[in-house]
N, C-alpha and C positions, 0 to 999 in steps of 0.2 A: 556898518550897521549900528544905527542907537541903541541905548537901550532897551523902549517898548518894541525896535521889532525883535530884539535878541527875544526879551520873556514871550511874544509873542508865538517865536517858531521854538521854545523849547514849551511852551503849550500844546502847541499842535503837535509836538514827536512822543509825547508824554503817552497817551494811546499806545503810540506802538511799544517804548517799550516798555510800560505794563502788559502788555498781552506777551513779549519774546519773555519776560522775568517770569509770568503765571506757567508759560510752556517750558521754562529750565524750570520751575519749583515741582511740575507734574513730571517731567523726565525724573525730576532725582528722587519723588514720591515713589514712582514704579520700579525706580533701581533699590531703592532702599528696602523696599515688603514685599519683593521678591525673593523668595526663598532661595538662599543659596545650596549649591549640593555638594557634596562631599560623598562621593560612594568610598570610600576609604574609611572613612570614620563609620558611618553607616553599615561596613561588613564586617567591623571591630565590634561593636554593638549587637551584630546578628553572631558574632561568634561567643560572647558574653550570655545573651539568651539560649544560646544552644547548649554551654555549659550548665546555669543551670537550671535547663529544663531536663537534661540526661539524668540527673542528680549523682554525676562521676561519684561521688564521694562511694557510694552503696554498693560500687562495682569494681571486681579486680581487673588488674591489667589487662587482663587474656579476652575480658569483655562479657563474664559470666557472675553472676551474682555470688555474691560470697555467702559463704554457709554459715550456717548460727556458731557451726564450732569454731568458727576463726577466732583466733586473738584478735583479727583488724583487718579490712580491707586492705589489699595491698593498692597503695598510689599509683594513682596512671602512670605515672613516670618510672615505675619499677620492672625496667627491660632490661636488661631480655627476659625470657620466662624464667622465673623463679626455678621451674624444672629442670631446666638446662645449664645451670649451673653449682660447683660443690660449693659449701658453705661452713666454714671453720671457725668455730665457737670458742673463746677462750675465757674462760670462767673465772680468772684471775685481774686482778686491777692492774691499769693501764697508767703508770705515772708519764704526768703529758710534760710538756718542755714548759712553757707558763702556768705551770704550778699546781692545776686540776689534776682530777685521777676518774678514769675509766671506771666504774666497778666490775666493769666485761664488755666483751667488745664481739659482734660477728665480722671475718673477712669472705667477701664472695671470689670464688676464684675460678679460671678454666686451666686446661693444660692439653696438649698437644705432644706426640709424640712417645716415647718410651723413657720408663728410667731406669739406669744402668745400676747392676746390684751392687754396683760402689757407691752409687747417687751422687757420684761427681760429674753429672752432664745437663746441669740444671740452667738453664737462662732464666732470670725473672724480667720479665715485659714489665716497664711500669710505662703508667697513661698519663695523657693528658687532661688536661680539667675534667670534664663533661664525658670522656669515654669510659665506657663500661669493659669487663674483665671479659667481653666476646669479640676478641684480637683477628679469630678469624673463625671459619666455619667447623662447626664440630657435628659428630651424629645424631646426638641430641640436638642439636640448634644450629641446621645445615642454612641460615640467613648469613650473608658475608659479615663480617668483624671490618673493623675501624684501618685493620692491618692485612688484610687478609691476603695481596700478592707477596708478601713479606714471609708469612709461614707455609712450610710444606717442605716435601722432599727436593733438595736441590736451592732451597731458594734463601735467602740472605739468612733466616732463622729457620736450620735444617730440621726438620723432624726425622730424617734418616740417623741423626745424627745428635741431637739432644732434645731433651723434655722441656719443654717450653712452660713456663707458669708466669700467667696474668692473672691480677687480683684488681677488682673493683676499692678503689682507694679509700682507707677510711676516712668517713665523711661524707662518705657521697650518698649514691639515693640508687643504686643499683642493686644491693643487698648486700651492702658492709651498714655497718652504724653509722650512722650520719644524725644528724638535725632532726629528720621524716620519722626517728626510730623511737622503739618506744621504752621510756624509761625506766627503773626499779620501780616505779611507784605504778605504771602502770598507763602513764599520758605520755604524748610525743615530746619529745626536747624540745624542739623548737629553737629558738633561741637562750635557750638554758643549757642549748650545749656548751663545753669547753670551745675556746681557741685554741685550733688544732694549727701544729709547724708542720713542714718536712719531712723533718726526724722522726715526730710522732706518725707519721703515716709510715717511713722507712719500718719504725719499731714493730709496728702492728704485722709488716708484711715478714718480719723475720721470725717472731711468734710463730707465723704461719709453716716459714719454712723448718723451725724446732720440730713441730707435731710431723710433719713429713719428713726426717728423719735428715735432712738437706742441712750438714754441716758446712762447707763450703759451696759457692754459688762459680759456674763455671766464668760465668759473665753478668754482667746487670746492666741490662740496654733500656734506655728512655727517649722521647723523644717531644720536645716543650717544657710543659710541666714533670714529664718524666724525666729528663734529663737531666734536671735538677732532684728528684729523686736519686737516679744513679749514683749520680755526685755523691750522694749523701748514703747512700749505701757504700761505698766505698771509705767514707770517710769514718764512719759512725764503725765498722765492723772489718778494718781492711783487712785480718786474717782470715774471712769468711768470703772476700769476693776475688775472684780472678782477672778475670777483667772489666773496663768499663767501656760502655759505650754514650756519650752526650749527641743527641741529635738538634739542632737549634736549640740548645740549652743554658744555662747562664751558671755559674756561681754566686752571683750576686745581682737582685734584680734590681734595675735600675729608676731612674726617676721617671723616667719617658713612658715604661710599659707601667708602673705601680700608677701613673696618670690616670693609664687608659682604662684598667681595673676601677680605680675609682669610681670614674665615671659611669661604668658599667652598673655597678653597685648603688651609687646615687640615684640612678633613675629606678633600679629597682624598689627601692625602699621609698624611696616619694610613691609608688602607686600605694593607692588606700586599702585595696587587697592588703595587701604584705602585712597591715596588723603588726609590725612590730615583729613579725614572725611566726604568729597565731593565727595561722591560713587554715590549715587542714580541716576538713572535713568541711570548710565555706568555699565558696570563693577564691580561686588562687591568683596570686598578682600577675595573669596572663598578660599585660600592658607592659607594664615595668620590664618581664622576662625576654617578650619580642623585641622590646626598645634595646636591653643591656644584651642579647643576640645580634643585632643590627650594630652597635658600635665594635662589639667582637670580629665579626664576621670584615669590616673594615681592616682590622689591625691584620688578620689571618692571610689575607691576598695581598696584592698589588697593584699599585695603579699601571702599571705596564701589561699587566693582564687584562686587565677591566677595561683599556682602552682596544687591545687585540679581541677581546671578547663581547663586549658592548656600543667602543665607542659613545658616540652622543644618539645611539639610534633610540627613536620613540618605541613606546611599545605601542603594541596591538591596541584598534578600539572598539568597542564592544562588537562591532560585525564584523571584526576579522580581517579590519583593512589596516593599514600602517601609512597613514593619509602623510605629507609631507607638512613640514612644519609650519609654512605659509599656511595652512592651509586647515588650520589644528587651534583651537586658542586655548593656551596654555591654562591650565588649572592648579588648585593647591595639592592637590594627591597627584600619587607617583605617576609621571609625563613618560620620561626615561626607564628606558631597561634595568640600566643600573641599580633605580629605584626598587622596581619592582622583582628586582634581584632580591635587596636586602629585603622587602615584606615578606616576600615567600620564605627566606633564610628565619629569621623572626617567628613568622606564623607554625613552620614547620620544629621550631623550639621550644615554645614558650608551653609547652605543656608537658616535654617529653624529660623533663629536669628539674630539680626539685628547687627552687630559690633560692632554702636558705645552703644549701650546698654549695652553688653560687659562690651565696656569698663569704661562708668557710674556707672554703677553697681557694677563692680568688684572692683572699686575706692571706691565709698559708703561702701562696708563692709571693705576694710584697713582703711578707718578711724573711723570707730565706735569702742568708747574708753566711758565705761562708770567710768573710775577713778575719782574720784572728782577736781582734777588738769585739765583735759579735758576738764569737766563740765564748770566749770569755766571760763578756755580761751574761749567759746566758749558762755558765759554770757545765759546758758540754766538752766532754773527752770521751775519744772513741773508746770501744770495748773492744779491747786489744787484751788478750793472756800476756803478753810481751811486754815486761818492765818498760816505759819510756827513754830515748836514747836523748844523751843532750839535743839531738839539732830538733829534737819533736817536741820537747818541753816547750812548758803554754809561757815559760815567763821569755822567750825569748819573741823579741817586737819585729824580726823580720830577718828573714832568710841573707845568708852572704851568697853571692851570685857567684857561679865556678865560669873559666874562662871557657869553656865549652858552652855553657846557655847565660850569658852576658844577660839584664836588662834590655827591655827594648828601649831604644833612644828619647823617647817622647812615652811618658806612660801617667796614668791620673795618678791622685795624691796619694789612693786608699790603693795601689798595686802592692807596693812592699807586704798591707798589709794580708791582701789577698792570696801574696806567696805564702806567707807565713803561714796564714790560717789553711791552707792545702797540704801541707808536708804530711798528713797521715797519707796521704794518696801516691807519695811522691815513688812507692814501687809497686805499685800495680800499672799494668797497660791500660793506657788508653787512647779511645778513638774520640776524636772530637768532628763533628759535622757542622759546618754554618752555613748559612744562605746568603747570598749578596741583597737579594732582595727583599729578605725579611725585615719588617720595620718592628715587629711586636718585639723581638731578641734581635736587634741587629748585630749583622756579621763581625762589629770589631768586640764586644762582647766573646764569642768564641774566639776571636783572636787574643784579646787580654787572657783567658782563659789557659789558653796553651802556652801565653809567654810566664801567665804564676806559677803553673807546674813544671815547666823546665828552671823556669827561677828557685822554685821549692826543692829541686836537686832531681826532678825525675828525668829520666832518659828515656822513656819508653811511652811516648808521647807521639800520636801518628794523629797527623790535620789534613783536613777536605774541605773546598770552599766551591760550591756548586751555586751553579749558574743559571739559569733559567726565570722565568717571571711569574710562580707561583709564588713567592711573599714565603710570608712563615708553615705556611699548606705544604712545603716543599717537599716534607717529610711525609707526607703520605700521596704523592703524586709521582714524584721523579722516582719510579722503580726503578730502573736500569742504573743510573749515578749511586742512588743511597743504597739499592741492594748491592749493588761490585762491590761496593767498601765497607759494607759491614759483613759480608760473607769473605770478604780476603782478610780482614780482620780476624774472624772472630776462625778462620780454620788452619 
């Protein structure tokens, strides 16, 4: 072909494809200003307007207008009913472990069971982050507790058999002082509260047990974040506890779980809510709370459950059909079960908690460190009546191993130090529980655990390492495993 017939026939095609270019540029006009949808974000927005069209701020928990005479509406998030739990005022200042002071402090607390007129049958329950001091059902407040196959007559924490005391931790938002509370001056702390440790929460709950008259504690069981409480009840006061119980608990929190906190925390404090901390009475950073809920709620299970429970199956669509996936086209909002696991998880949080509690708290457990280099910078020795015996002196840098509990053969670098830092503990009992599948406190955690306190010289060291595909939830699922071993324990 020459030339002129080349330009010729690229003439004549010219027509068509301007007209196939004009029919792509109308195609991608009608894809582009078409409105996209998102009912996800759209039910996030209609839950933002519902807020505050309620004007939460004006109304107590229970759902009834608060009277002129209140000091302050009590926060939606202030469950259980104020009614249904006791409340121990301590009038005196609170010196915290990072250097603030308390000028007083309330602890919320429940109890279960009888105390004996020696008061030596006392278990204190301590909690996990976010749990409130209603362990299980009482007559005042017959709504199940966080624990509640756990207590009663017969069952891992007897009430035939001791008085059970849980306390809403300080810091939190359940009716101890926390963040939500209101200051000497007469506004909410907010973020002008102290950085609260452990310790400072261990301190507050033994306060609690002086005024009730609780010289020694028969046992101190935790489990999470309690368990590292325990730890620290024993460590802090070991003439006062008998024995310990750690359920998925740690000594020392690690890089892995202080990660996932972070990130929790991060996304909190990016919502524009949050204010820095100065929510109350606006707007609460309900976004940020469902989001740092939803990466929670990840770390808490298992992927071995979520496949036994979820799999890859779709959810429901709006008419209640479960269309198959050919058959479905994929969207940006939750598609998967899974998904709409964690929103509902999220949505069902993010209002029932107070942020910055959150974030106190979540803080409190990255830094509890009980290595003896920690101890140390942090100028902490137990309250012990009992002069120090050489092998508990703080200047010694690490335990000598007896041929009966050798080192384990392969251990990290900071073990030495974590034996040392435990010898206050090294003669009380203890019960240690870990889960193979918990990823937030994974299982070799309680295993280092039980080889620093037999390296610390204790002998009275009893381990359980249970099995199953609830993740770090283990502790409040597996009744039958976690109740046999804490009730053969603890009788």
């Amino acid at each position: 072909m020459n030339l002129i017939a080349r330009n010729s026939f690229r003439l004549r095609a010219l027509p068509y494809h301007l007209s196939s270019l004009n029919s792509m540029r109308h195609q991608a006009t009608c894809a582009t200003t078409a409105t996209p949808s998102f009912p996800c974000v759209d039910a996030h927005a209609a839950r933002e307007s519902k807020i505050l069209a309620s004007s939460f701020h004006r109304y107590s928990q229970i759902g009834t207008p608060a009277s002129s005479s209140d000091s302050g509406p009590e926060p939606p998030y202030a469950r259980p009913n104020p009614l249904s739990y006791n409340t121990y005022h301590h009038q005196y200042p609170l010196e915290l472990t990072y250097g603030s002071t308390l000028p007083s402090f309330d602890i919320a607390y429940e109890t279960w069971g009888t105390l004996s007129p020696s008061h030596d049958n006392v278990i204190l329950l301590h909690t996990g982050l976010s749990a409130s001091s209603h362990a299980a059902s009482t007559e005042l407040n017959p709504t199940e507790g966080w624990w509640e196959k756990f207590i009663g007559p017969g069952r891992a924490l007897d009430t035939n058999q001791f008085f059970i005391i849980c306390t809403n931790v300080l810091g939190g938002c359940y009716g101890s002082t926390g963040p939500s509370s209101i200051d000497p001056e007469g506004q909410r702390y907010a973020t002008r509260f102290p950085i609260l440790s452990i310790f400072d929460m261990v301190q507050a709950q033994f306060k609690l047990l002086d005024h009730l008259g609780v010289q020694k504690l028969y046992a101190s069981v935790g489990s999470s974040m309690g368990g590292m409480q325990s730890l620290a009840a024993g460590w802090l006061f070991p003439d006062r506890v008998g024995k310990i119980v750690s359920i998925s608990g740690t000594a020392r929190s690690s890089p892995g779980s202080i990660a996932m906190r972070h990130a929790q925390r991060s996304v909190l404090m990016a919502d524009p809510n949050w204010n820095n901390g100065f929510y109350y009475d606006q707007l609460p950073p309900h976004t940020g709370m469902k989001l740092a809920r939803q990466i929670a709620t990840i770390t808490y299970r298992s992927g071995p459950e979520w496949d036994q429970r979820f799999g890859r199956k779709l959810r429901e669509s709006k008419d209640g059909q479960s269309p198959s996936p050919s058959r479905r086209l994929p969207t940006l909002c939750p598609d998967f079960l899974i998904e709409s696991y964690l929103d509902h998880q999220g949505e069902q949080f993010c209002l029932k908690y107070d942020a910055n509690s959150l974030l106190y708290i979540s803080k409190a457990m990255d830094l509890f460190d009980l290595t003896l280099p920690a101890l140390q910078e942090l100028a902490m020795t137990p309250a012990t009546h009992a002069p120090p015996s050489p092998s508990t002196s703080s200047s010694r840098q690490s335990p000598v191993p007896s041929k009966s509990h050798p080192p384990p053969l392969h251990y990290a670098p900071h073990f030495p130090e974590l034996a040392a830092g435990l010898e206050p503990l090294k003669l009380i009992p203890t019960l240690v529980l870990g889960v193979q599948s918990d990823i937030l406190f994974p299982v070799e955690q309680q295993r280092e655990l039980v080889d620093a306190l037999r390296m610390a010289g204790s002998t009275q060291v009893s381990y359980f390492e249970l099995g199953g595909v609830w993740g770090h939830d283990t502790f409040l699922l597996d009744v039958l495993n976690v109740e046999g071993a804490v009730r053969g324990f603890l009788s």
